[in-house]
PAZAPA-4460 file (N, C-alpha, C; in steps of 0.05 Angstrom, whole numbers, plus 32768, in hexadecimal, padded with zeros to 4 digits):
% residues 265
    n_x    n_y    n_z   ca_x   ca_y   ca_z    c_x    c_y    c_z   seq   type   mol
   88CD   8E32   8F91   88E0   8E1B   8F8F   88D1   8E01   8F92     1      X     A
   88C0   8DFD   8FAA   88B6   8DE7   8FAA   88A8   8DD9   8F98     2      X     A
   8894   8DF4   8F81   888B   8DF1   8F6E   889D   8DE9   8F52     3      X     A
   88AC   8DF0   8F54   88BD   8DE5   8F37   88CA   8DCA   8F3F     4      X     A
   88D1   8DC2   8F64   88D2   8DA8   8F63   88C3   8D92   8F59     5      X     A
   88A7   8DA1   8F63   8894   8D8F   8F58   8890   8D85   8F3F     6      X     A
   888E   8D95   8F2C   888D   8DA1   8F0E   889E   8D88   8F06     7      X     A
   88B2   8D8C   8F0C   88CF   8D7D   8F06   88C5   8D5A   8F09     8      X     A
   88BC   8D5B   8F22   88C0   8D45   8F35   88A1   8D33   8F1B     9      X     A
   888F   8D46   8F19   887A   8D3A   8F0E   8881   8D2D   8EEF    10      X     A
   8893   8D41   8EDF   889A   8D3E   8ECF   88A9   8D2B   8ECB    11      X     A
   88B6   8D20   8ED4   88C7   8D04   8ED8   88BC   8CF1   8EDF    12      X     A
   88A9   8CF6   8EF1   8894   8CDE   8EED   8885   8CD0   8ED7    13      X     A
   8879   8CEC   8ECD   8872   8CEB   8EB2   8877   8CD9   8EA4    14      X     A
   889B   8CE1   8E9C   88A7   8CD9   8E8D   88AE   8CBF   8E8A    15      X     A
   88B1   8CB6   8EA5   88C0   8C95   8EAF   889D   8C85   8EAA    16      X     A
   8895   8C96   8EAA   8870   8C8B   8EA2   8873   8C8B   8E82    17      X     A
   8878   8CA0   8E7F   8871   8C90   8E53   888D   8C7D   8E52    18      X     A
   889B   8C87   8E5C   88B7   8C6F   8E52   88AC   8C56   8E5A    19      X     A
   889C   8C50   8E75   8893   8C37   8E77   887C   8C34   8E65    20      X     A
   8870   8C43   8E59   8863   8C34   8E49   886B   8C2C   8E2C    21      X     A
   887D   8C42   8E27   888A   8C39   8E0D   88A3   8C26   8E0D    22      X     A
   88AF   8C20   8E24   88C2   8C09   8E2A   88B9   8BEC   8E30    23      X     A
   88B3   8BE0   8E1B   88A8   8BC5   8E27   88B7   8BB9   8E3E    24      X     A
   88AB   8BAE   8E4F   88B7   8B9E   8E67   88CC   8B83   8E5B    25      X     A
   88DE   8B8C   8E63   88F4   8B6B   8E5B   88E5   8B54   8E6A    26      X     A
   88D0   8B57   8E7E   88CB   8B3D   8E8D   88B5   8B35   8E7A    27      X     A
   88A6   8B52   8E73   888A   8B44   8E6B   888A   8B3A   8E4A    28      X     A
   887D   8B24   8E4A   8878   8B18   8E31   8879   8B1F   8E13    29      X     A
   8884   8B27   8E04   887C   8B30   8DED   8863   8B22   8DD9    30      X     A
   8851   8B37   8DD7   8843   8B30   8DC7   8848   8B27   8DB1    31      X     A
   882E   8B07   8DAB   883F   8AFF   8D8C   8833   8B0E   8D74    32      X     A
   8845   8B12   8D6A   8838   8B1F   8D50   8829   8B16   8D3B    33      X     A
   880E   8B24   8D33   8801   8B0C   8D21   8811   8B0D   8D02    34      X     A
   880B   8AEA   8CFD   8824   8AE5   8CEA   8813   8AE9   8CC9    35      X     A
   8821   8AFF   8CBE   881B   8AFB   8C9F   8826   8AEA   8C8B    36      X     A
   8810   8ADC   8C7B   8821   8AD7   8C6E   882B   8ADD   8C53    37      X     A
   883F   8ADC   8C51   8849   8AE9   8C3A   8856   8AD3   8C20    38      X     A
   8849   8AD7   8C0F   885C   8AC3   8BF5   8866   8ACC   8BEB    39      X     A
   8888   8AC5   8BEE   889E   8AD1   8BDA   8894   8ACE   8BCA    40      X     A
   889A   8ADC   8BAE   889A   8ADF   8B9C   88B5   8ADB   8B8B    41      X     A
   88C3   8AC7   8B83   88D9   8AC2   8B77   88D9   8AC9   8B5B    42      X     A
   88E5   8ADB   8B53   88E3   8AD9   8B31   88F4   8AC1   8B2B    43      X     A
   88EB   8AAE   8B18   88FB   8A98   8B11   88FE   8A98   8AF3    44      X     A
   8902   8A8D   8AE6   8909   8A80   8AC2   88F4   8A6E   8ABF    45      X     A
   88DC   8A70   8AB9   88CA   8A59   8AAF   88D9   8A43   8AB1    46      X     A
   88D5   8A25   8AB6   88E7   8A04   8AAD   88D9   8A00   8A9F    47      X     A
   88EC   89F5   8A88   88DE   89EA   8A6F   88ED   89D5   8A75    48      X     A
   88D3   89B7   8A7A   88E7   899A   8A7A   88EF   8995   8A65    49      X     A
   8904   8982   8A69   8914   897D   8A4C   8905   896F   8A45    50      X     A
   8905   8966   8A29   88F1   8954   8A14   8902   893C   8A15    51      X     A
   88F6   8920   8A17   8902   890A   8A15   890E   890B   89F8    52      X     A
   891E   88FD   89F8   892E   88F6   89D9   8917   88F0   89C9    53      X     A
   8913   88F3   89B6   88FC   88E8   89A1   8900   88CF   8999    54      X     A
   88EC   88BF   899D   88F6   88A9   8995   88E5   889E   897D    55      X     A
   88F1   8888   896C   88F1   8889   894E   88D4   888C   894F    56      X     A
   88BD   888F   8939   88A2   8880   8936   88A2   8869   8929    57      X     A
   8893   8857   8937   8891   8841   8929   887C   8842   8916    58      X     A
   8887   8838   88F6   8873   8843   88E6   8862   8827   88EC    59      X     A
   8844   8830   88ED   8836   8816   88EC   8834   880B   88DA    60      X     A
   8836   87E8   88D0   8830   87D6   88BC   8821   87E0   88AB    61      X     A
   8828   87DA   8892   880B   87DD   887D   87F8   87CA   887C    62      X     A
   87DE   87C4   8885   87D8   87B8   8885   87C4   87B6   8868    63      X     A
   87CD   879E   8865   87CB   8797   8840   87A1   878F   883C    64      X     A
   879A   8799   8833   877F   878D   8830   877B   8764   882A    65      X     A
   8773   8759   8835   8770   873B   882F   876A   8733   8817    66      X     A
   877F   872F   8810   877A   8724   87EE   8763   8709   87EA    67      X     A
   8756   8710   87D4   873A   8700   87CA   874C   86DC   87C7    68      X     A
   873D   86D5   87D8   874D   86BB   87D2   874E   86AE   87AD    69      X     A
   8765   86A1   879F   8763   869E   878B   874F   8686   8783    70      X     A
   8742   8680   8771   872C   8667   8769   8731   8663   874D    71      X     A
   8745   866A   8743   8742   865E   8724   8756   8662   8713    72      X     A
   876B   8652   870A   8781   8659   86FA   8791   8649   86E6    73      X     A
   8793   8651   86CF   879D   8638   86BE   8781   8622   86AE    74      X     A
   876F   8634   86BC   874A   8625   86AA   8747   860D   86C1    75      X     A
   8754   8608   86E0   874B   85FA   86F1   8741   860E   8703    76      X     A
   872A   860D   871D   871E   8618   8735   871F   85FF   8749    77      X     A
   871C   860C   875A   871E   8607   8775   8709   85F6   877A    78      X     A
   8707   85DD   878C   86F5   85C7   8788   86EB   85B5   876D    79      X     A
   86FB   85B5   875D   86FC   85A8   8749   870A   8591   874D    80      X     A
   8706   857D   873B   8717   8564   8735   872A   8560   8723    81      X     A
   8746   854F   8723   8751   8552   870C   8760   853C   8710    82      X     A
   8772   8539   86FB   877E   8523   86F6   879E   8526   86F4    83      X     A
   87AE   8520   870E   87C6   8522   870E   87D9   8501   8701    84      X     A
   87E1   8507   86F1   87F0   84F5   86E0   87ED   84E4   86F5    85      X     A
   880F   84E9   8702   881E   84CE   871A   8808   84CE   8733    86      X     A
   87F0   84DA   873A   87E5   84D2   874D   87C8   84CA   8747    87      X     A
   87B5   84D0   872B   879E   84CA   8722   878C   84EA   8731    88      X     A
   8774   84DC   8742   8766   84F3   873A   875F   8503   8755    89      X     A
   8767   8519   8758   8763   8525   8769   874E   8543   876A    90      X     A
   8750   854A   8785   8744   8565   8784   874F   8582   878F    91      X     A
   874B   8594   8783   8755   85AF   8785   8747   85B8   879F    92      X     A
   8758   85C0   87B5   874F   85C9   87C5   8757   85E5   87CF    93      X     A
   8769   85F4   87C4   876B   860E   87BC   8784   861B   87B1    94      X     A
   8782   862C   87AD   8797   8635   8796   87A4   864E   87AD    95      X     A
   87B6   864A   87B6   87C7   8659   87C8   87E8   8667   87C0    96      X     A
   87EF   867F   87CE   8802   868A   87C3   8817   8682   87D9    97      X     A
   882F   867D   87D3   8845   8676   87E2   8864   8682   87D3    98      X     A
   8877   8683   87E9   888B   8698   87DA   88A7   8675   87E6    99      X     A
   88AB   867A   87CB   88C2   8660   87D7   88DF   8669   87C6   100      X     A
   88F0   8665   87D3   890D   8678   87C2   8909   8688   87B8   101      X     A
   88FC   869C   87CE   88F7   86BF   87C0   88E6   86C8   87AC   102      X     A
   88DE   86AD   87A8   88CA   86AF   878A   88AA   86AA   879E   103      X     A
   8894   86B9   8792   887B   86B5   878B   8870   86AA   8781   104      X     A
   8863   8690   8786   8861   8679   8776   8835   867C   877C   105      X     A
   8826   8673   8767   880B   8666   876A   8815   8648   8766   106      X     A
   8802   8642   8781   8801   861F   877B   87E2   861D   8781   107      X     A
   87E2   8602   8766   87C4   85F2   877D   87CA   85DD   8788   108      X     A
   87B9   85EC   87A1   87BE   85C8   87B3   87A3   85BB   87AB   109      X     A
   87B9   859F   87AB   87A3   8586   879E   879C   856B   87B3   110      X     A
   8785   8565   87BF   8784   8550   87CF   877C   8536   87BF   111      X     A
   8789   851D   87C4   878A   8501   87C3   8775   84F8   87D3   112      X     A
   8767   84F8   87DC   875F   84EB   87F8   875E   84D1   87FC   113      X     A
   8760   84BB   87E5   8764   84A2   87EF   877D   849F   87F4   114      X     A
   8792   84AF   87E6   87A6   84AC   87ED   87B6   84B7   8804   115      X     A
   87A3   84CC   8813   87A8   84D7   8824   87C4   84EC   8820   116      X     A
   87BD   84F5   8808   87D6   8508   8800   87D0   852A   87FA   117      X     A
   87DD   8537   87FC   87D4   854E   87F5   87F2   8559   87E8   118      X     A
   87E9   856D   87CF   87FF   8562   87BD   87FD   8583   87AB   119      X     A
   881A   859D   87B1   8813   85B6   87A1   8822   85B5   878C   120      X     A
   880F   85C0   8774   881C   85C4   8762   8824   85E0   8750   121      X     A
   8836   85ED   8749   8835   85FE   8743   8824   8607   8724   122      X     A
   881C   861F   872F   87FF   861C   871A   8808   8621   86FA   123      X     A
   881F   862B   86F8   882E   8632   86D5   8830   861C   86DA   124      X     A
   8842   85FE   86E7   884C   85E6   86DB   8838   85D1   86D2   125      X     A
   881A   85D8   86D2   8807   85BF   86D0   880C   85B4   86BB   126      X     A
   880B   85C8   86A5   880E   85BA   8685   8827   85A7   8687   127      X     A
   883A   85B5   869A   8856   8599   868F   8851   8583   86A0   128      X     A
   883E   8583   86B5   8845   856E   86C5   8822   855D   86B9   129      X     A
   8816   8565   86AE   8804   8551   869F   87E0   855A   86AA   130      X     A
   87E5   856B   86C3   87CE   856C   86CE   87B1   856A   86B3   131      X     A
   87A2   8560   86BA   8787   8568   86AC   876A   8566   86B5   132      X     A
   875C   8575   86A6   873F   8572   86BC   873A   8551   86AF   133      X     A
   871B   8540   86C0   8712   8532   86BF   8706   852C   86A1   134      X     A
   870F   8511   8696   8701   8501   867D   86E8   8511   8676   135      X     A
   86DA   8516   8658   86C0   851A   865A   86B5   84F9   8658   136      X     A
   869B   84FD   8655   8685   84E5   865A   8692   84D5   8643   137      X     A
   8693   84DB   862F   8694   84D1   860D   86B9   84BA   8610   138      X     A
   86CC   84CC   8621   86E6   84BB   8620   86E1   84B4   862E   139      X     A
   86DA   84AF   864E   86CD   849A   8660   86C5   8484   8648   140      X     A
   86AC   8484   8642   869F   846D   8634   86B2   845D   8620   141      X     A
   86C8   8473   8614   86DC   8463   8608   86E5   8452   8617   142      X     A
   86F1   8458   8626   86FE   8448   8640   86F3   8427   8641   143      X     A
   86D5   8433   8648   86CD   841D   8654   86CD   8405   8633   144      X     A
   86C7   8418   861A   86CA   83FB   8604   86E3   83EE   8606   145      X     A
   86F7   83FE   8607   8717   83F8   8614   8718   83DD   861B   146      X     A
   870A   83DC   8631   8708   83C7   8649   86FD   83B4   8636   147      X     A
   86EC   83B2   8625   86E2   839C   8617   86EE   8390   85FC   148      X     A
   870A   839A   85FB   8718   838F   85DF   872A   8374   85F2   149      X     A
   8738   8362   85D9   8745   8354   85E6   8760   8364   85EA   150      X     A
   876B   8350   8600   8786   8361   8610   879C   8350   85F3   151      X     A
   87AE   836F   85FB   87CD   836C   85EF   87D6   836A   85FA   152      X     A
   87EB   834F   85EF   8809   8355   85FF   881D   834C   85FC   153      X     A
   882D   835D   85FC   8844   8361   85E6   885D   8344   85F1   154      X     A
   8869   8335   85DD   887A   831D   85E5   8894   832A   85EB   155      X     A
   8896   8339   8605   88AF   8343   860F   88B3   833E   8624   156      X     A
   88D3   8340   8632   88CF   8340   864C   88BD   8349   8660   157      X     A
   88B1   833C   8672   88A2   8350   8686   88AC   836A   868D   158      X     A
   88C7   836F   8697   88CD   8383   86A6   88CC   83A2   8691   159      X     A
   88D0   8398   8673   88CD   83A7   8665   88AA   83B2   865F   160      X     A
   8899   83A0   8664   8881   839F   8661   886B   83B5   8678   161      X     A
   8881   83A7   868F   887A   83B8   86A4   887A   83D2   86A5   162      X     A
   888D   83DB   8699   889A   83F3   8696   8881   8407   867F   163      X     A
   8873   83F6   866E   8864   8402   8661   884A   8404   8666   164      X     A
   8841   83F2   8681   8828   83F7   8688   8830   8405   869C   165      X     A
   8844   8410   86A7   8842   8420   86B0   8849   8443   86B0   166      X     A
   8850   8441   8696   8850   845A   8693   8834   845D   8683   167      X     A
   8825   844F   867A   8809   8458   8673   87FB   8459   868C   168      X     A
   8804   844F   869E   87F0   8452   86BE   87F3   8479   86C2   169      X     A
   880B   847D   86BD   880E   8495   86CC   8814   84B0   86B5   170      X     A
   880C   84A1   869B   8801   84BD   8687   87E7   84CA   868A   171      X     A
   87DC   84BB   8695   87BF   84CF   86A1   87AA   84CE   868B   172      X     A
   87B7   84BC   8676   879E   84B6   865D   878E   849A   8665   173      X     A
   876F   84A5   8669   875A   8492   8674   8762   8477   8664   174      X     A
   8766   847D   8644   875F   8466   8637   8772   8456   863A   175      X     A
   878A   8466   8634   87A7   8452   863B   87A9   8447   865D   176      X     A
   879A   8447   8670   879A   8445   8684   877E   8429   8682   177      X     A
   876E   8434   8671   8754   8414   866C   876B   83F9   8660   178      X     A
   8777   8405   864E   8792   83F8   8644   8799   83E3   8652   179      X     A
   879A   83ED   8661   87B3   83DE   867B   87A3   83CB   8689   180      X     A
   878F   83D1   8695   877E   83BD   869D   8773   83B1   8690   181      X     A
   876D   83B7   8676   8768   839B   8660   877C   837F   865F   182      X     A
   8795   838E   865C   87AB   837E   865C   87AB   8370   8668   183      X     A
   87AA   8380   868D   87BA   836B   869C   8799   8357   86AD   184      X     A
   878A   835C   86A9   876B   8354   86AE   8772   8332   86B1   185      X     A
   876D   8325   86C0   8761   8309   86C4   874D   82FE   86CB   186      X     A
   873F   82ED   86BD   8725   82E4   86CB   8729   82CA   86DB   187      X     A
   8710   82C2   86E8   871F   82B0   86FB   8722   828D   86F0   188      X     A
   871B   828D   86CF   872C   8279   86C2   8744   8278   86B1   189      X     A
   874F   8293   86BB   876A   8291   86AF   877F   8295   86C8   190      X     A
   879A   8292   86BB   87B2   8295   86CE   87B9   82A4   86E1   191      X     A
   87BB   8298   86FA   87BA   82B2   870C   87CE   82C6   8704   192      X     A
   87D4   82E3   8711   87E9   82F1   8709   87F8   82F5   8721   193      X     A
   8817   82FF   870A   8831   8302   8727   8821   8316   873A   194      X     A
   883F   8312   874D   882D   832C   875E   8837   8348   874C   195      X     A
   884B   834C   873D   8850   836D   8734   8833   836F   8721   196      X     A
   882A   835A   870D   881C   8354   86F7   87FC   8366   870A   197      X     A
   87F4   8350   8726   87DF   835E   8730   87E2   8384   8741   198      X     A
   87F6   8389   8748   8803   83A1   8759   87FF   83B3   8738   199      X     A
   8801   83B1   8721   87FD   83C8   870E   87DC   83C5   86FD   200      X     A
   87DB   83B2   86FF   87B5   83AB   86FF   87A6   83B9   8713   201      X     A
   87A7   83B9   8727   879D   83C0   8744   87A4   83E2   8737   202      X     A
   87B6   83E6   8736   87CA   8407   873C   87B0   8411   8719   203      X     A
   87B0   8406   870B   87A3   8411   86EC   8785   840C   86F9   204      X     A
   8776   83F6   8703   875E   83FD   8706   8757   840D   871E   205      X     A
   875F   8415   872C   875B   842D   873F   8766   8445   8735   206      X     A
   8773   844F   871B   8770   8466   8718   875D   845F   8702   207      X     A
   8756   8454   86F3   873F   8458   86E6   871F   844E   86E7   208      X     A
   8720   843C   8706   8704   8447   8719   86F8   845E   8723   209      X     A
   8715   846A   872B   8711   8488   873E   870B   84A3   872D   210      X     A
   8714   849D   8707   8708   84B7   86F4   86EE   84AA   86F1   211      X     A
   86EA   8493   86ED   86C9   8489   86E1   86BA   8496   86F7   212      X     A
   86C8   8489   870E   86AD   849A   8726   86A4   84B3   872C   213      X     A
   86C1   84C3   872A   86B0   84D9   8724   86A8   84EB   8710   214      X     A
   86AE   84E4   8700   869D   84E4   86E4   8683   84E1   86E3   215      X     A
   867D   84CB   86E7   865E   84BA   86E9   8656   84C3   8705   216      X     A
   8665   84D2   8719   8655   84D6   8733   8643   84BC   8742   217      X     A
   865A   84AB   873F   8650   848C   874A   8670   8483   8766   218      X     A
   8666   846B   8776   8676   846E   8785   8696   8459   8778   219      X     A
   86AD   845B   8782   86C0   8444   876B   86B8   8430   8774   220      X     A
   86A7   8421   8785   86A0   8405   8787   8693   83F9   876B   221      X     A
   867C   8416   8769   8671   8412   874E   8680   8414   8735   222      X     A
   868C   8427   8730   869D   8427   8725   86B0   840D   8721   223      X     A
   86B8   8400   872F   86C7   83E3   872E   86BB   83D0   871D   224      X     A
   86A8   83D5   872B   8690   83BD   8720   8685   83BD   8704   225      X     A
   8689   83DD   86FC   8684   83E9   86D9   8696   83D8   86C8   226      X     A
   86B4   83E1   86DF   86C9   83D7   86C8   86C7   83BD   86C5   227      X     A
   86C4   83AC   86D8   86C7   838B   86D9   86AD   8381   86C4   228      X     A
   8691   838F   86D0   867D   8384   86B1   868B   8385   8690   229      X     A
   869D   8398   8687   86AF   83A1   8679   86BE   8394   8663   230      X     A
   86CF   8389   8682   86E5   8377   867B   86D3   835B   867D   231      X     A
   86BD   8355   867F   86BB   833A   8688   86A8   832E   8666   232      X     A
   86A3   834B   865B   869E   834D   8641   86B7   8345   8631   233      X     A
   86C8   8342   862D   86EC   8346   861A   86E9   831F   8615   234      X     A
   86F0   831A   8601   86F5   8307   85F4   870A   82F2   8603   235      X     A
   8709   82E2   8609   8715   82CD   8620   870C   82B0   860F   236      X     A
   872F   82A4   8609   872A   8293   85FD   8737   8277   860A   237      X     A
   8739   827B   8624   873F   826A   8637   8759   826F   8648   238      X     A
   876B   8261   8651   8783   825B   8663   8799   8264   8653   239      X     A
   87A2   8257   863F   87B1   8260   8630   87AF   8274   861A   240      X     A
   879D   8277   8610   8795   8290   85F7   8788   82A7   85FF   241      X     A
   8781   82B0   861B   876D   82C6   8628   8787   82D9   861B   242      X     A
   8797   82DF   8614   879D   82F4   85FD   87AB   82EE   85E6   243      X     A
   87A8   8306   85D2   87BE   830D   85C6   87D7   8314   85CD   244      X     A
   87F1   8309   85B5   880A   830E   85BC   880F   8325   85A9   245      X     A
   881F   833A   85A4   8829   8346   8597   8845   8341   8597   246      X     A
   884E   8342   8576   8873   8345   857B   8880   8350   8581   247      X     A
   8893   834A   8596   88A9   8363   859C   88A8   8377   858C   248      X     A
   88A4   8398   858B   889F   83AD   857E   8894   83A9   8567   249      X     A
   8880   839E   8560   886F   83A1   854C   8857   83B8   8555   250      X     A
   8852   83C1   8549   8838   83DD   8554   881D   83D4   8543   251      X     A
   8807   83D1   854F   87F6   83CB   853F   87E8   83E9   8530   252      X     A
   87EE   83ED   8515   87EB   8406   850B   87D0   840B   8504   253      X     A
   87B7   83F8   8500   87A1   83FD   84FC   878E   83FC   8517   254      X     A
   87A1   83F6   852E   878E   8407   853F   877E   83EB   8551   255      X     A
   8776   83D1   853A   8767   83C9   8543   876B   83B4   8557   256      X     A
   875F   839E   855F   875F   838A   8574   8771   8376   856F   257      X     A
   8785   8375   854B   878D   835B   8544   87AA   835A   8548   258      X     A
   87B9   833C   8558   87D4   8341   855B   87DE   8327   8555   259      X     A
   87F3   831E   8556   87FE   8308   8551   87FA   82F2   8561   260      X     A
   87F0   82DD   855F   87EC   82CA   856F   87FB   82C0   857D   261      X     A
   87F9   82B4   8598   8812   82A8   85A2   8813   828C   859E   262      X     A
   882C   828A   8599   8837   826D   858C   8825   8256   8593   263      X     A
   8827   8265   85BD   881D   824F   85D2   880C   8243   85CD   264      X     A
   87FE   8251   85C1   87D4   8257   85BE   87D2   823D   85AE   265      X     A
***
């Protein structure tokens, strides 16, 4: 008996011995566990971001190759000289394209420089508006015998007279322009002139100083001074006779120096 107490008694010891070891103590600490880590693994749907709205392309400009600048049109070029009717004689300083009431127009621009003007013309209108290149040498020299006939002048009103030296001022013909300054020419023993009489004298020998000069490639001082040796040549028969009269519309048909005398004379 005592022996199977024991048995018993040991056996329960035992036992309350593995239970304490396999019963963790509620007082004692739990060990921490070492921490894994683990990455979920989510199966998801790929994101496809949305695409911005497309926006237009801007087509880029064409960009035009630079057109050859123009130099020559109508039988005038660029740096040339010429002879504008109502302004005398200018120079081409380039021949440019411009768009005016939808239209495409060539003009040449033309500089004045004494007159300080700059002046376009469209390059089809030259023929109507009178443009021409510069006198040769040969109608120059006409000019200048021009200057050495005696002056006409016709027994009409002035204002009518006026009217005809001045539309030969601004036909752009050298000779009809020597014309004029023959006419209206005074030396300093004859009658002084009105002031309109000197204002179209003045206006005729400065456009046909400014073709002699550059013609002859001389400066118009010289040029002045050509014309005045010229005129200082012309037949001068004093105060009252330093010209011929012509009759109200008579035309002298042979051309030459002879007109009707004036009564005065």
């Amino acid at each position: 008996m005592p022996n199977k107490t024991a048995k018993t008694a040991a056996k329960a010891t035992g036992s309350k011995a593995t239970a304490s070891k396999v019963a963790p103590s509620k007082t004692a600490p739990k060990a921490a566990a070492p921490k894994v880590a683990v990455k979920a693994v989510v199966a998801t749907k790929p994101v496809i971001a949305a695409k911005p709205a497309a926006k237009p392309v801007a087509v880029a400009p064409r960009v035009e190759e630079p057109k050859k600048p123009l130099t020559q049109r109508q039988g005038f070029k660029t740096n040339e000289f010429v002879v504008y009717p109502a302004h005398g004689v200018g120079q081409i300083l380039a021949i440019e394209e411009q768009e005016i009431a939808g239209a495409r127009l060539e003009l040449f621009v033309i500089n004045f420089m004494k007159d300080k003007m700059t002046l376009r013309v469209p390059t089809a209108k030259v023929a109507n508006v009178g443009m021409r290149k510069l006198s040769e040498p040969v109608l120059v020299k006409k000019a200048l015998e021009t200057l050495k006939g005696r002056a006409r002048v016709k027994r009409t009103m002035w204002s009518r007279r006026a009217q005809e030296y001045e539309a030969k001022i601004n036909s752009g013909d050298i000779v009809a322009i020597a014309e004029v300054v023959r006419d209206l020419y005074r030396s300093d023993s004859q009658p002084e002139q009105s002031y309109s009489e000197r204002q179209l004298y003045e206006a005729a020998l400065d456009r046909l100083s400014r073709e002699i000069a550059v013609v002859q490639h001389v400066t118009e001082t010289e040029a002045v001074k050509e014309i005045e040796s010229q005129l200082a040549k012309s037949p001068r028969r004093g105060a009252k006779a330093e010209t011929e009269v012509e009759a109200d519309g008579e035309a002298d048909a042979d051309g030459d120096d002879a007109a009707v005398a004036d009564e005065a004379a």
